[in-house]
C-alpha positions as CSV (number, residue, x, y, z in Angstrom):
1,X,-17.9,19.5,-16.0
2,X,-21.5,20.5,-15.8
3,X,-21.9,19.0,-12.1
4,X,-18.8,20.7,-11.4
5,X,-20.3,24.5,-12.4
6,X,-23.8,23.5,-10.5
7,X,-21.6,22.7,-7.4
8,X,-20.5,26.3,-8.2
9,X,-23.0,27.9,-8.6
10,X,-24.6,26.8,-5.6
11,X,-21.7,27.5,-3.9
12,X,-22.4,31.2,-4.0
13,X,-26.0,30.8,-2.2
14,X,-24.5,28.9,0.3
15,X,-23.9,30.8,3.7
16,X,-21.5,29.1,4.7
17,X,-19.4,28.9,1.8
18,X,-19.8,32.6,2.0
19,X,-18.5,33.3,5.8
20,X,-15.2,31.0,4.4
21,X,-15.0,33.1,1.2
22,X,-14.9,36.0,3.1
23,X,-12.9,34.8,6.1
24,X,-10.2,34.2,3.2
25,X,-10.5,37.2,1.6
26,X,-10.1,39.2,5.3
27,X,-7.1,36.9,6.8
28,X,-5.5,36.1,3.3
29,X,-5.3,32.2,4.5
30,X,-5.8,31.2,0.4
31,X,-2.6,33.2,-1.4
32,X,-3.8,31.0,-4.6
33,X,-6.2,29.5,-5.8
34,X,-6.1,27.0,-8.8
35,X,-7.7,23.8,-10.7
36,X,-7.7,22.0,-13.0
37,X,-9.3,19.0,-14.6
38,X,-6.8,16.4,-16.5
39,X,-8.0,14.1,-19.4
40,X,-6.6,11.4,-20.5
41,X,-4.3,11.7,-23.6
42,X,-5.6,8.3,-25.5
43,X,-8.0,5.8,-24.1
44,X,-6.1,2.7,-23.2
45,X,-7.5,-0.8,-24.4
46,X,-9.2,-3.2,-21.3
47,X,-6.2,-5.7,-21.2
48,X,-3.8,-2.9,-21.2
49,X,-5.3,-0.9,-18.4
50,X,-5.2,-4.6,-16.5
51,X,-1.5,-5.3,-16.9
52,X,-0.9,-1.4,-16.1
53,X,-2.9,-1.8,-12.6
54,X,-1.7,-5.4,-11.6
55,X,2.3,-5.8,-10.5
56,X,4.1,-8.1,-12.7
57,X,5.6,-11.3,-11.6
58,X,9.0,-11.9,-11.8
């Protein structure tokens, strides 16, 4: 999350960041504007994650 605020923050200095952020604020082109950042409920154990990513046979 800290990277993510850094990328941010420089964000702001950067021109061009700034001519888009205030093309969209002109033309209206972004009507919203939302993130989010998703975490994983329980941490799942090596052999599971392996049967989860690999098809089964049958």
């Amino acid at each position: 999350m800290a990277e993510y605020e850094a990328y941010r923050r420089k964000s702001f200095e950067d021109p061009d960041c700034n001519a888009a952020f205030d093309h969209a604020a002109k033309t209206r082109c972004i009507i919203s504007y939302e993130r989010s950042f998703p975490r994983p409920v329980f941490e799942l154990s090596g052999a599971r994650q392996m049967s989860l990513s690999q098809p089964t046979a049958g």
